[in-house]
Every structure is written in structure tokens, then in C-alpha cells.
C-alpha positions as CSV (number, residue, x, y, z in Angstrom):
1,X,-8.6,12.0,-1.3
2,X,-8.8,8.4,-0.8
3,X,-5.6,6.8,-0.1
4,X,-5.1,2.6,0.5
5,X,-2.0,1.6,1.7
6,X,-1.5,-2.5,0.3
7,X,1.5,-4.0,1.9
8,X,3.2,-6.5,-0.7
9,X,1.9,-10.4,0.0
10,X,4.3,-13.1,2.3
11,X,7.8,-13.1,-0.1
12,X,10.7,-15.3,0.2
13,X,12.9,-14.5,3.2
14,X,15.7,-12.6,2.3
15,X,18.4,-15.3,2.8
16,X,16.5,-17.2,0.4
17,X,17.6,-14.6,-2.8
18,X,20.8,-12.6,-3.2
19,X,18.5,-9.2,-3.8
20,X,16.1,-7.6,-1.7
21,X,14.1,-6.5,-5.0
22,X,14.0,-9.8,-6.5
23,X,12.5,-11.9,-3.6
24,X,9.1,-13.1,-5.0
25,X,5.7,-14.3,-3.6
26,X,5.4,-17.3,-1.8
27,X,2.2,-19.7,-2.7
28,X,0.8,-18.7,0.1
29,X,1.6,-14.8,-0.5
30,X,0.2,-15.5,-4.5
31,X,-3.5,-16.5,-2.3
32,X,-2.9,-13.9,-0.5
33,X,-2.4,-10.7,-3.2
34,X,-5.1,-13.0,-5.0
35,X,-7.8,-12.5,-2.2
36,X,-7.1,-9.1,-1.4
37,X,-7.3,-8.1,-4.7
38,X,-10.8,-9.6,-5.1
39,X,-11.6,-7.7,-2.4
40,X,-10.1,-4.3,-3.8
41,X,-11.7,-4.7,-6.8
42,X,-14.7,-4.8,-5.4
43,X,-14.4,-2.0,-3.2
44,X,-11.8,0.7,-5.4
45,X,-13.2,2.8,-8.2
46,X,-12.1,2.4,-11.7
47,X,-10.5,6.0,-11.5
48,X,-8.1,4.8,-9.1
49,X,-4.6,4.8,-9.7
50,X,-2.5,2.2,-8.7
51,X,1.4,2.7,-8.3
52,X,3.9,0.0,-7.0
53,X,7.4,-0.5,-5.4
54,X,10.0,-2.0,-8.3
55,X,10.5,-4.8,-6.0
56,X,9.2,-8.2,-7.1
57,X,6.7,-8.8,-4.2
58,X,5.6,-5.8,-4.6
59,X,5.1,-6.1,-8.7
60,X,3.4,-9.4,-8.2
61,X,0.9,-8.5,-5.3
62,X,-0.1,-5.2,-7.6
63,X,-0.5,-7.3,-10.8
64,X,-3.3,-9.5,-8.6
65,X,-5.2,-6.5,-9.5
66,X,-5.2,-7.1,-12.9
67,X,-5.1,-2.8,-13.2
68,X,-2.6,-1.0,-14.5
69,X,-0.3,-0.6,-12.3
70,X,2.6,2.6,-12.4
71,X,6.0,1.5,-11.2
72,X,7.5,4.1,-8.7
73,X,11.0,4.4,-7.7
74,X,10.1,6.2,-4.7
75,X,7.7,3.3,-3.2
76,X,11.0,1.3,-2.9
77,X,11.5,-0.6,0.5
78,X,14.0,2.3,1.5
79,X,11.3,4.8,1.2
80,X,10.7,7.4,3.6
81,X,6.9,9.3,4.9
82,X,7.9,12.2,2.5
83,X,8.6,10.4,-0.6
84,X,5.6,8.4,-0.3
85,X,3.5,11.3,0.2
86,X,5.5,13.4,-2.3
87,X,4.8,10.3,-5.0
88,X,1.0,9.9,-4.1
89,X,-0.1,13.7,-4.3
90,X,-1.1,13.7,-0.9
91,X,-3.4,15.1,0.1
92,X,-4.3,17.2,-3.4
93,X,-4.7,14.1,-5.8
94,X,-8.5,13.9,-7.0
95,X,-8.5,10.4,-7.9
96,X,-8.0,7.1,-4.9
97,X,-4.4,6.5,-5.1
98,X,-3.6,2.9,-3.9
99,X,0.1,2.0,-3.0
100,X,1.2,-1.3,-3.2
101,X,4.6,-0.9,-1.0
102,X,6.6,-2.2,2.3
103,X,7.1,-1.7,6.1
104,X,8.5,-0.3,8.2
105,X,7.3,2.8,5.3
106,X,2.9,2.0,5.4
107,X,3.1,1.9,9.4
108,X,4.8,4.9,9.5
109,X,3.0,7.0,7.2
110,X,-0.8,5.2,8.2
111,X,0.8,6.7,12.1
112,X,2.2,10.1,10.5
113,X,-1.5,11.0,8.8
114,X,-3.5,9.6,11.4
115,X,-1.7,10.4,14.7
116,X,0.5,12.9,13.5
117,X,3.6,11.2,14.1
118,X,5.6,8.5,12.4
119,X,5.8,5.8,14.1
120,X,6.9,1.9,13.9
121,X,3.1,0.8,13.5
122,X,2.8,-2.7,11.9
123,X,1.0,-3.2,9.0
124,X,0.1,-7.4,8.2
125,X,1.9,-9.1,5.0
126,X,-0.8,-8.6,2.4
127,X,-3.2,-5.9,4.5
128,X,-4.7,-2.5,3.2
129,X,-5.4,0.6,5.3
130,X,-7.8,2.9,3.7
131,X,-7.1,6.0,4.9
132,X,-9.8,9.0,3.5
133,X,-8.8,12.9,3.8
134,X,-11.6,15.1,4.2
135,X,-12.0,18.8,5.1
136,X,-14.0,19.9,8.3
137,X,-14.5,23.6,9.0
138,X,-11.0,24.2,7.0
139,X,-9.2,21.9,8.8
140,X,-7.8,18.3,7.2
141,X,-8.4,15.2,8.8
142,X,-7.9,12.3,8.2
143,X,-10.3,9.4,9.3
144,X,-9.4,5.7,9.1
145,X,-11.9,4.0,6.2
146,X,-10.6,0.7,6.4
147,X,-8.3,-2.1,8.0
148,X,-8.6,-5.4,6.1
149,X,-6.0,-8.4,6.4
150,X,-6.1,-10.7,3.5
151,X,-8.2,-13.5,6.0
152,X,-10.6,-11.8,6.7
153,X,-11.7,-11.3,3.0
């Protein structure tokens, strides 16, 4: 199972909106979903399914995509490693799941799967982790694909 890990785009700053869930994109956080999701596009197959946090920022970076995209309660910036996993199928799904979503919840689930521990890793505004389970002499593991930041691409 392929899982990417998209962190919403730069948003307004919190103090700037009376709602968490409604700040929006910046200009420079709409270039930024814009470029990545070139880039995804490129890379993701069409089988992939795509499912979003109901927050704004999170709405607007997946619609970048121009996929359909599956609002998910659970990807909500108060998620937790369990729900996230719980809502992507992980690690049974047979399609890529890509999850467009917030810190501190990527870090600590890209650190969960990959070190076995959650921890506070940082994940860039507007960066994807690909993360790719694969079995090895009836073990899991899970190998790092791919770290992109939206300026590199």
C-alpha cells in the first residue's frame, strides 16, 4: 500500500479568521497546492483515492488536484495516528491512498510507520511524504518513497 501524506498549502494565520476550519490559502499557499499537484499528478495513479480534512486549506490544496476528492471527518486538525490510519485502511487498502491533512498529525504518523514511534516530526506547509508498505519474509515494512516540498517541484 502506497500511502502520500500532503500537508495543506501556507493558510491564513489563525488570528486572521474567527475558525480554525475556515482559514484559507494564501496566494502564495494557492502556488503552492498548484505546483504540488502538478507534480502528484504526474506521479499518483488514477486508482488513487484522495481523502481530505473538512478544513478550508485543506479542501483547497486537495481540489489543486482537480481529483475527486472524499471529505473525512477524521483527517480533521485534531486528529490523532489512529484515526488517520483507521480512515486510510492502513496498511490493507489496495489502491494509493493520498491524505491531504495537518501537523502536528502527518509528522507523527510519517515517525509512527517509519520509526515506530510518534513523534513531533515536521512536515513543510504544502510537502508530501510517500510512504510505501511492503512485505519482506512476512514481516511489514515500511520504506520511505518520497520527500517532496512544493520548491523543489
Amino acid at each position: 500500500m502506497d500511502l502520500i501524506l500532503w500537508r495543506h498549502a501556507e493558510a491564513l494565520e489563525m488570528r486572521e479568521v474567527a475558525d480554525d476550519l475556515d482559514r484559507a490559502l494564501t496566494p502564495k499557499g494557492e502556488r503552492q497546492a498548484q505546483r504540488m499537484a502538478g507534480w502528484l499528478n504526474r506521479q499518483l495513479p488514477s486508482s488513487t483515492r484522495v481523502l481530505a480534512s473538512p478544513a478550508r486549506r485543506a479542501q483547497q490544496t486537495a481540489a489543486a488536484l482537480e481529483r475527486k476528492v472524499k471529505t473525512v471527518p477524521a483527517l480533521a486538525p485534531d486528529t490523532t495516528v489512529e484515526a488517520l490510519l483507521h480512515a486510510v485502511r492502513w496498511p490493507d487498502a489496495r489502491e494509493p491512498v493520498l491524505v491531504v491533512g495537518h501537523q502536528p498529525a502527518l509528522g507523527l504518523v510519517a515517525a509512527y510507520l517509519l520509526a515506530g514511534q510518534a513523534q513531533a516530526w515536521p512536515v513543510r506547509k504544502g510537502a508530501v511524504w510517500w510512504l510505501r508498505a511492503r512485505q519482506r519474509e512476512g514481516r511489514l515494512q515500511v520504506v520511505l518513497h518520497a520527500v517532496v516540498s512544493p520548491e523543489l517541484v
